[in-house]
C-alpha positions as CSV (number, residue, x, y, z in Angstrom):
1,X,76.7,-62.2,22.4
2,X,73.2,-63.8,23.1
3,X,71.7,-60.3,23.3
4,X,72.8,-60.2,19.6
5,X,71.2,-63.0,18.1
6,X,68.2,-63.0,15.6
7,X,65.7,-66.1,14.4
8,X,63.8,-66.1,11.4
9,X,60.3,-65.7,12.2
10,X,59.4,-68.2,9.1
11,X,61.8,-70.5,10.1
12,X,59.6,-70.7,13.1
13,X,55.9,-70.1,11.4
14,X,54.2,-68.3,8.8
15,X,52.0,-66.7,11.6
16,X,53.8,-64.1,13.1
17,X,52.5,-64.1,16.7
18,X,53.1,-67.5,17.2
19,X,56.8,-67.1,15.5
20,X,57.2,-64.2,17.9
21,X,56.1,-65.6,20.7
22,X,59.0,-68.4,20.5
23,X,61.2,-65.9,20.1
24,X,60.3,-64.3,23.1
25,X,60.0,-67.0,25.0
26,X,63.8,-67.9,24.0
27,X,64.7,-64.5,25.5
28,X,65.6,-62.5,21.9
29,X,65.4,-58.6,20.8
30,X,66.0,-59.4,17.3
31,X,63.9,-60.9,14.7
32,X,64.4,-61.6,10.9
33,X,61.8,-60.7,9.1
34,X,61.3,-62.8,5.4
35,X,57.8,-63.7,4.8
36,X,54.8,-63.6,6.3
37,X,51.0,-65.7,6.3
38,X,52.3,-67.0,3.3
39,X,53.9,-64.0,1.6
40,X,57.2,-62.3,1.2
41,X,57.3,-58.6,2.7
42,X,58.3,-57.5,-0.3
43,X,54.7,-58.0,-1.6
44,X,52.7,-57.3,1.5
45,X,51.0,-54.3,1.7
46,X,51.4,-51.0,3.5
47,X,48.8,-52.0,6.1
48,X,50.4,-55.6,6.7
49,X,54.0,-54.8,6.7
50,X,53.0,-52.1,9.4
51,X,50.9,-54.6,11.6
52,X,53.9,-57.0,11.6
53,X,56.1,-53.8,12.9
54,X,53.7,-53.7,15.9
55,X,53.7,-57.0,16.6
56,X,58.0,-56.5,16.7
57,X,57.8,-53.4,18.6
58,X,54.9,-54.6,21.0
59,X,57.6,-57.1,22.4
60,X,60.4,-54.9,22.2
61,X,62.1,-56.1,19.4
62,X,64.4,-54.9,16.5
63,X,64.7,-56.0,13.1
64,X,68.7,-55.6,11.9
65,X,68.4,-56.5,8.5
66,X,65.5,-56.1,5.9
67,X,65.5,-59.7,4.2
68,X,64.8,-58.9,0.8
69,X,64.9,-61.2,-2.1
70,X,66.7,-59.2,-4.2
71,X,68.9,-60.3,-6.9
72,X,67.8,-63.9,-6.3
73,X,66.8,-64.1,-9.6
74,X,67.8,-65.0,-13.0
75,X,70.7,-63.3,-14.9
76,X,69.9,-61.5,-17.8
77,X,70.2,-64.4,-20.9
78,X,71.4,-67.2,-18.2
79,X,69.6,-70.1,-16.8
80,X,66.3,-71.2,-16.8
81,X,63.3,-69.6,-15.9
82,X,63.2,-68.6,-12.0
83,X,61.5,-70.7,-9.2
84,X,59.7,-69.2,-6.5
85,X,61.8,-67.7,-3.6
86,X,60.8,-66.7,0.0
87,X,56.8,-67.0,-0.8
88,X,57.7,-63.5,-3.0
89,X,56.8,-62.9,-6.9
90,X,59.1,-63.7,-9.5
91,X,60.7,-61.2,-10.7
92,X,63.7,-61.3,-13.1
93,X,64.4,-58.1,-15.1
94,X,66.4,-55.4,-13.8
95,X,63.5,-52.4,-13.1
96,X,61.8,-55.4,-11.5
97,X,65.0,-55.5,-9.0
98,X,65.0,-52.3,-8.7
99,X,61.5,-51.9,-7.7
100,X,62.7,-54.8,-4.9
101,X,65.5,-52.9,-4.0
102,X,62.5,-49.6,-3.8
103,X,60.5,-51.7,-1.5
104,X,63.1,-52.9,0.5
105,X,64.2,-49.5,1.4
106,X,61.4,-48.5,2.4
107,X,60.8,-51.4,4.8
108,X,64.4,-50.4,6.3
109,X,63.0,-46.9,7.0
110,X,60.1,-48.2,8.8
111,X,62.1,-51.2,10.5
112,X,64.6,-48.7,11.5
113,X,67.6,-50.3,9.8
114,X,69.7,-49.6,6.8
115,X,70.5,-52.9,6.3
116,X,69.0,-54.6,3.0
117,X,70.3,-58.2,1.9
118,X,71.1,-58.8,-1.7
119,X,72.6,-62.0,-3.7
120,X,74.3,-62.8,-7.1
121,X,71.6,-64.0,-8.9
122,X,70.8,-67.7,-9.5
123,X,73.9,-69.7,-10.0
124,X,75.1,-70.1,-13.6
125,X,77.8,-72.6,-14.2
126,X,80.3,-73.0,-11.7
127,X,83.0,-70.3,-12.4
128,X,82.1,-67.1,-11.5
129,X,84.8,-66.1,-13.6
130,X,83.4,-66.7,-16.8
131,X,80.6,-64.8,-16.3
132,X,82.2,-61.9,-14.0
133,X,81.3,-59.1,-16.1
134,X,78.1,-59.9,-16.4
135,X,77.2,-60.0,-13.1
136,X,79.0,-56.4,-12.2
137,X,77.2,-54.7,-14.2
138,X,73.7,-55.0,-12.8
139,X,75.0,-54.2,-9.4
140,X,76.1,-50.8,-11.0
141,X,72.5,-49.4,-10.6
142,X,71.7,-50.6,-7.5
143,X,74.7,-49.9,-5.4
144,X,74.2,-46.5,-7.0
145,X,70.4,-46.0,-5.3
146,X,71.8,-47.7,-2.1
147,X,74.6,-44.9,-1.7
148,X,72.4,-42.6,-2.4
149,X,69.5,-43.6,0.0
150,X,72.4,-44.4,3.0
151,X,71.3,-47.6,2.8
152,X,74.0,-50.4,2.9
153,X,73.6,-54.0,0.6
154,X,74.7,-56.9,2.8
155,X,75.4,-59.6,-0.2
156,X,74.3,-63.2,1.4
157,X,77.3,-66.0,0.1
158,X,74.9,-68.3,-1.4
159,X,75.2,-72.0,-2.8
160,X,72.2,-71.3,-4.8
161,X,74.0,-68.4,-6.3
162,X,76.9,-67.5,-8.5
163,X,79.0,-65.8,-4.9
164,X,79.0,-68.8,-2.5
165,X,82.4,-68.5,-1.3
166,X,84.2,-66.5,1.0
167,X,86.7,-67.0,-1.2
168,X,84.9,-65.1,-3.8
169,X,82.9,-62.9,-1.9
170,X,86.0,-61.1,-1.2
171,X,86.7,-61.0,-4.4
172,X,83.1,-59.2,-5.9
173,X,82.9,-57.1,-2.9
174,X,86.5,-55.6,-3.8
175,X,85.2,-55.6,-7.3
176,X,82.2,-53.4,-6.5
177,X,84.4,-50.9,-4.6
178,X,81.4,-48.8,-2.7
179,X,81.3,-48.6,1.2
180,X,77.3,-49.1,0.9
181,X,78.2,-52.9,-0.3
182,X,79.4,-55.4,2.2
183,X,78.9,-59.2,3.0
184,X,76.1,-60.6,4.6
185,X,78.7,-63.8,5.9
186,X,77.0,-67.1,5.9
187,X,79.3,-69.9,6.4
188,X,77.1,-72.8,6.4
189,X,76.3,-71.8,2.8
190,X,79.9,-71.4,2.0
191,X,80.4,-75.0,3.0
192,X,77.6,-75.8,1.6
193,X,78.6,-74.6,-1.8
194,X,81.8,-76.6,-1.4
195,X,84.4,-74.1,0.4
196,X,86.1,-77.1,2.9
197,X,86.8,-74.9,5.6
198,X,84.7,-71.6,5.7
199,X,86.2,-70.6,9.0
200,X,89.2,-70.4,9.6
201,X,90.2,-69.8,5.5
202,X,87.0,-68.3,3.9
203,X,86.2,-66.1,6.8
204,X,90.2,-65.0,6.7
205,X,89.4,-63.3,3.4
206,X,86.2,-61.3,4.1
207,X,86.5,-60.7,7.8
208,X,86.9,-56.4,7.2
209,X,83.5,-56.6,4.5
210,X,80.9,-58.3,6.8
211,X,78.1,-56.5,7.7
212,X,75.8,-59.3,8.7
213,X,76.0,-62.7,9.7
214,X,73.9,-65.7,9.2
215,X,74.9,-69.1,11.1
216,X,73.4,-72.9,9.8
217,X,75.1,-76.1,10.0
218,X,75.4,-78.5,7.4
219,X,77.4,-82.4,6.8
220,X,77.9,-84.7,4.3
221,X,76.0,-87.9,4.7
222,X,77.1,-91.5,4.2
223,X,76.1,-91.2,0.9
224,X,78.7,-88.3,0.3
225,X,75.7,-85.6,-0.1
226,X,75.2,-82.5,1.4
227,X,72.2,-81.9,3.9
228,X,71.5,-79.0,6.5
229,X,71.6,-80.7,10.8
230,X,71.0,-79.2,13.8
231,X,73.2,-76.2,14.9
232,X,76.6,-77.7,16.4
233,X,76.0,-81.1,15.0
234,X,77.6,-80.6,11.4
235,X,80.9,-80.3,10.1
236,X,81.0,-76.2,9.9
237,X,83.1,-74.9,12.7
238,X,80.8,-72.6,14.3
239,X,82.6,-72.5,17.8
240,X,85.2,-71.2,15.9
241,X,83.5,-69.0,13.7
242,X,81.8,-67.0,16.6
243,X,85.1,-66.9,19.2
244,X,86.8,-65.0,16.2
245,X,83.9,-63.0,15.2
246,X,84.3,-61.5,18.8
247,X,88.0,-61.6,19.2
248,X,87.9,-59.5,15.9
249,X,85.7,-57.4,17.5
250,X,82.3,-57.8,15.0
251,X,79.4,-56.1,17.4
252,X,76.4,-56.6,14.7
253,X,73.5,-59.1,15.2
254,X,74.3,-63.0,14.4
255,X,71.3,-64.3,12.9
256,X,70.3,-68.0,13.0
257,X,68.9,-69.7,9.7
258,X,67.4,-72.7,9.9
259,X,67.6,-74.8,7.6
260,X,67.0,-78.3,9.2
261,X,63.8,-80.0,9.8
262,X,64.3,-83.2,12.2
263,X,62.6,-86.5,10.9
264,X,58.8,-86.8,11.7
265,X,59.1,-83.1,13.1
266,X,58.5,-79.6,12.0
267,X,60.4,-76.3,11.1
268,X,59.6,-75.2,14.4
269,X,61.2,-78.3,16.3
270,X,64.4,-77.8,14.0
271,X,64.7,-74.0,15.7
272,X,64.4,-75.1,19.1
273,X,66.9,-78.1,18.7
274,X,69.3,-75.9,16.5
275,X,68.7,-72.6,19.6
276,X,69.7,-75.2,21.9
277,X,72.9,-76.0,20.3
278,X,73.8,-72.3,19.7
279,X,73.1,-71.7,23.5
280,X,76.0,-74.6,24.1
281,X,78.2,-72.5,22.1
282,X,78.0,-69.4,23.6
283,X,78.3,-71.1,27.1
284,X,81.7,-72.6,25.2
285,X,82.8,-68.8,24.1
């Protein structure tokens, strides 16, 4: 499974040749691409977002999923005004999603993927229940485009969003009803979002919708609070996770997140510690 995993470049750096030099010195074909020198790729233009496809393909890399920011916004008469996400624009109306979702295809076309992330806007309340309707419907459109493009919407679980859950990813993904939306399965951000045991009883629930796969770590501190640790270190049952993700025979790229920054250290120094404690699973699987 090691020949499957991805890092996030900016987990690593904003400058791309140093963040894909790490990755190739860890031995990986896949890369997630997010941001880059300080922007999203959303928002680059034409000429960066083909310099940072030579840069992948001069090291013989892939990209599996096109990391959009889209629907990580604000739902329509709900919540505050939107932060900043992923060094990208803010951009909260519908046509402005749209023209994310626009872009985003047509970095899959020249990424060679038709994978594009999506997520449920930013969280309001917490019962996605009460506002269930409401977040259907703008999915309508846009599921729409992605069927006809033959592109496929991998919905990141998020805590920061209304679908954190496997629990309730299921749930909205059954609700949606189209082949072109599936799960982009993160069960660090299922635990963090308060789902006790993401595997084995989230991932139970959506293991026939996942398209893509993110893996973090995450524990409660003495003080009872949530905070992102080191790969293998936290209370998210990873080992687990990835054993069944191959008994159950998922052959798609697991990518690593990282969310965790050790003290006095960098972003950079959290990837290598967290790589290391992935590499310890795999020898485990």
């Amino acid at each position: 499974m090691l020949n499957r995993i991805a890092l996030f470049a900016d987990d690593i750096d904003q400058d791309v040749t140093h963040a894909l030099d790490v990755i190739e010195s860890f031995g990986l074909k896949w890369v997630e691409i997010r941001s880059a020198w300080g922007k999203n790729m959303i928002d680059h233009a034409d000429e960066q977002t083909r310099e940072v496809h030579a840069l992948i393909a001069k090291r013989g890399m892939k990209v599996r999923c096109i990391a959009a920011p889209l629907l990580k916004c604000k739902l329509k008469g709900k919540g505050e005004v939107s932060q900043e996400t992923f060094n990208a624009q803010t951009r909260d109306s519908i046509e402005q999603q749209l023209a994310v979702l626009r872009r985003a295809i047509e970095l899959a076309r020249l990424f060679d993927t038709n994978l594009v992330r999506s997520f449920s806007f930013w969280k309001v309340g917490n019962d996605p229940a009460s506002i269930w309707d409401e977040l259907l419907d703008p999915f309508q459109p846009i599921v729409r485009i992605a069927e006809q493009e033959g592109i496929t919407l991998a919905m990141e679980n998020d805590f920061e969003c209304n679908i954190g859950t496997g629990a309730w990813s299921a749930k909205f993904i059954k609700a949606i009803n189209s082949p072109n939306f599936r799960l982009l399965w993160d069960p660090g951000n299922a635990y963090f979002d308060g789902e006790a045991k993401p595997y084995p009883e989230g991932y139970v629930q959506v293991k026939n919708l996942i398209a893509h796969v993110h893996v973090k770590d995450a524990k409660r501190n003495a003080q009872g609070k949530m905070e992102w640790v080191a790969l293998g270190t936290g209370e998210v049952d990873l080992l687990g996770q990835l054993r069944a993700l191959n008994a159950d025979g998922y052959h798609g790229v697991i990518a690593m997140e990282n969310h965790y920054t050790p003290p006095n250290g960098t972003k950079e120094d959290g990837v290598r510690e967290s790589f290391k404690g992935l590499q310890k699973m795999f020898a485990s699987l």
